[in-house]
Structures are given as structure tokens and as C-alpha cells.
N, C-alpha and C positions, 0 to 999 in steps of 0.2 A: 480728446481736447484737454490743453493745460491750462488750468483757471489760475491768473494769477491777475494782483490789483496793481495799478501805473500809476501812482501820481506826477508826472513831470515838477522838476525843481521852479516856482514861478507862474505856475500856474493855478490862477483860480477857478473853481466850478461857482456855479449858483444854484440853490436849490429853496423851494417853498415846504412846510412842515407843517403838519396838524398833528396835535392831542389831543382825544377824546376818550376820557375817563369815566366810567361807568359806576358807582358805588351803592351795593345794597345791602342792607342791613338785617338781619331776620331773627326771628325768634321762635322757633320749636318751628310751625307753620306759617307765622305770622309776620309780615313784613315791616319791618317799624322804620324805613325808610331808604328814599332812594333819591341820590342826586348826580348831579355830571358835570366835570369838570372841564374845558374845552380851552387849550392854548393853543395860539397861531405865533408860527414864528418866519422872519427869511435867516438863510446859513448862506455863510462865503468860507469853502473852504478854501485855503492855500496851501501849498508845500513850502514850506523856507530849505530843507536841506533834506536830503536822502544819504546816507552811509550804511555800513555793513550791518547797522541794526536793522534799518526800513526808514521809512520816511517821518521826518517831522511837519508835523501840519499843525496848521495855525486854523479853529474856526471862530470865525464869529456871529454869533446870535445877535437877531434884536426882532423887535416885537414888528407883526403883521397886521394890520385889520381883516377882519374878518371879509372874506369875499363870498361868502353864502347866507343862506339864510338860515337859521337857527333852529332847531325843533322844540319849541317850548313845551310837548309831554310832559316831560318831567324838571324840574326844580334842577334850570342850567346854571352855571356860572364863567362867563368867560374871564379865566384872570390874564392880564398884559404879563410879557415877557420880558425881565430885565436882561439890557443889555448884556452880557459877558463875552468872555474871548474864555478858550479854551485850548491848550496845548496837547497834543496826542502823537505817541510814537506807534505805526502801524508796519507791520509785517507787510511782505508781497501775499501772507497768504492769510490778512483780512485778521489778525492778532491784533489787540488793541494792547500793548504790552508798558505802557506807560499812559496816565493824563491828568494830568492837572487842571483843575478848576469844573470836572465832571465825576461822575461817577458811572459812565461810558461803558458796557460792553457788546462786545463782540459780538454779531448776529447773523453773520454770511463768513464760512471761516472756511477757506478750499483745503480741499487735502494734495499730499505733494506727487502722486500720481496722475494719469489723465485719464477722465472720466466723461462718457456718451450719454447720448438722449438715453432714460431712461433708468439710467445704474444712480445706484444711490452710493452717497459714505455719511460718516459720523462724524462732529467734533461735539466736546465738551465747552461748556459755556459758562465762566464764575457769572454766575447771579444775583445781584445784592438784594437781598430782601428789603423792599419800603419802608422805611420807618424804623429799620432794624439792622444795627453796626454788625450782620452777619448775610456770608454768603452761601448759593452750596450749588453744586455741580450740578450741571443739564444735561445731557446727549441730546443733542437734536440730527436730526437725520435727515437730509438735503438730498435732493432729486432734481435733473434736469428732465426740464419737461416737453420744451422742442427748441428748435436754435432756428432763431428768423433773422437775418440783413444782420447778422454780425452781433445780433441780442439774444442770449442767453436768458431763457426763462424757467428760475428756478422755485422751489418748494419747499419750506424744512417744516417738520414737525418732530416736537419731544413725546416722549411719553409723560405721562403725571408725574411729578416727582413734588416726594413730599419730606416736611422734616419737623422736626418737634421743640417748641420752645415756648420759654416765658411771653404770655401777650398780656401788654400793659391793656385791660378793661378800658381805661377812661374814655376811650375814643369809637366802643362798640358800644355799652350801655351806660358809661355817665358815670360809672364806679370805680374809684381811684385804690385798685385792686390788679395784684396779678396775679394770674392763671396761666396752669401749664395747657398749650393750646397744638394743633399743627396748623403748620403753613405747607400750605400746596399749591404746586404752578404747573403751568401747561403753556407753550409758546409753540404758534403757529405763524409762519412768515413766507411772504411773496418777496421774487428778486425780481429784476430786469437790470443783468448785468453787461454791459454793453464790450464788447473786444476791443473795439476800436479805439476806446478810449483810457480802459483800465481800470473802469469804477461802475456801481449802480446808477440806474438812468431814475429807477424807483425804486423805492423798498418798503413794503407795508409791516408791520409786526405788529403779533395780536397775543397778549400777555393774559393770561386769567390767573388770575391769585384768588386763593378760598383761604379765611382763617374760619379754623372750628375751636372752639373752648366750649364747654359746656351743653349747651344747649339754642349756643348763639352762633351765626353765619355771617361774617361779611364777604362779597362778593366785591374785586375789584377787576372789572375787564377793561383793558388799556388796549386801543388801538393809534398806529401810528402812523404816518404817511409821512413821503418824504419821498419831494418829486423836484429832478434838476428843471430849470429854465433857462 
């Protein structure tokens, strides 16, 4: 099978989106804090033009109410989502190679061969670190897992990859100090890419960031949803 993504020129999708942001804070054994951050959003994507690069799409965000209920465990915060529009030039094969007004990458990315239930490939993925005007490279590794009514249900996973830099302190223990620290990521992700139409129906992605300095941990697990209606 050849995976590749349609947007028709004119045409809009609709789709619903959750953020659920995980943040834990540690010391040697000791957990000095943990809270969750949880944004809802709805997306209208459009295409305005397709040419030899790929397609240009127009999205627009704006903020959701919440349709569930809350799990108050831990110290929630729901923050509202400001409206923006966002511009992005995408490939047929899921390259996010231009965008303005995001900081957007790529996270179902085909390869230009045809590929069966089962077989897996590779793409590489620029990463922006949170918080940090740097990026660094992922292999995630995608796998079809069975094809039902024209829906493609796919799987990727990275391995750890990690890399080593300055961590501004102030935002782990209060101390306006840097330290040389690593950052480590790990991304797990669900597809349902549908044929029929040339795009995901759903796409969940589950981001785990570790920063280590010292003898201090923050843990930030990012999951993501994002389902057409």
C-alpha cells in the first residue's frame, strides 16, 4: 500500500483536541511537586493552494469548553486557548516543511515506498525542546497494524534519545542558576489514517520529556488527542 496524505484545494476538515500535560518535580527521592495542565481546543483545517511544493493549509484554533469531567487528584489547571490562525506548507508524505505562527512538527511522516500490515519504516523527526530555542533529531519507527473499511491503523515509537545542555534552574527549584543538565524524550503515537480521504481520522501522541541536573528530576508527560468531527 502507498501512504500518501490529500488535502483537496477548498476543502475543510473539522476536528476536536485535547492537552493533557503532566508535570513532576523530584529531588534525589522526593517529590516536591506535581501539577497538570489541560487545554481543549476546536481546528478547521483548510487547503487554500496545492503546487509542486505540497499543499498550503490554513488552520484555525480557538478555545473548546471542556466536555468531561475533570480529575481533581492532582493540582489541575485548565488554561483557555487563544484564538490564532496558523499557516503550514505540507508534503504528500506528512513533512511539515514550512509554518508560521506554530512551532508544528511532523508526527506521521510515510515513506515513498509501499508498505503492508505489519512492516515497519523510519522517519526522523526535528523536535523542539520546550522552553529551549533548540532542536534535535528522533527516529521514530511506524508500523501498520491492520487496515479495516479503508482505515489504516498505525503505531510509531522512538527510542530515548537524549542530548545535553544548559538548564535554566529557576523553574525546577526557585534558583536563578544554570546548570549543565540532559534532556531526554521518548514519543509514542497512534494513527487512524483514513484512504478515502487523505488524512488522520485520529491521532493521539504521547511525548515524555525527563530533564536531569544535578540531583533534581522534572518529568513532563504530554498527551495529545485530536479527533475529526
Amino acid at each position: 500500500m502507498l501512504l500518501r496524505f490529500n488535502y483537496p484545494v477548498g476543502k475543510t476538515l473539522k476536528y476536536v483536541a485535547k492537552s493533557n500535560t503532566v508535570r513532576q518535580i523530584s529531588k534525589s527521592i522526593e517529590n516536591i511537586d506535581t501539577s497538570r495542565l489541560i487545554y481543549f481546543s476546536d481546528i478547521e483545517l483548510k487547503t487554500i493552494a496545492k503546487d509542486e511544493e505540497g499543499f498550503h493549509i490554513r488552520i484555525r484554533v480557538s478555545n473548546r469548553q471542556p466536555d468531561e469531567t475533570i480529575d481533581e487528584e492532582i493540582k489541575t489547571v485548565i488554561i483557555p486557548v487563544t484564538n490564532q490562525v496558523i499557516y503550514m506548507l505540507v508534503d504528500e508524505f506528512g513533512n511539515i516543511l514550512e509554518s508560521a505562527g506554530s512551532q508544528e512538527v511532523s508526527t506521521l511522516v510515510f515513506p515513498e515506498y509501499e508498505v503492508e500490515v505489519g512492516q515497519y519504516w523510519t522517519s526522523v523527526i526535528k523536535f523542539n525542546l520546550p522552553g529551549y530555542n533548540k532542536y534535535m533529531d528522533i527516529n521514530v519507527e511506524y508500523a501498520i497494524k491492520k487496515i479495516e473499511n479503508e482505515v489504516v491503523f498505525i503505531e510509531g515509537r522512538s527510542a530515548e534519545s537524549s542530548v545535553s545542555i544548559p538548564i535554566d534552574m529557576e523553574s525546577i527549584s526557585g534558583q536563578k542558576r544554570t546548570l549543565q543538565g540532559s534532556f531526554i524524550v521518548t514519543i509514542n503515537s497512534y494513527f487512524e489514517f483514513d484512504t478515502s480521504i487523505g488524512t488522520n481520522r485520529l491521532q493521539e501522541v504521547n511525548i515524555e520529556t525527563i530533564i536531569k541536573v544535578e540531583d533534581y528530576v522534572m518529568e513532563n508527560n504530554v498527551h495529545n488527542l485530536v479527533k475529526m468531527v
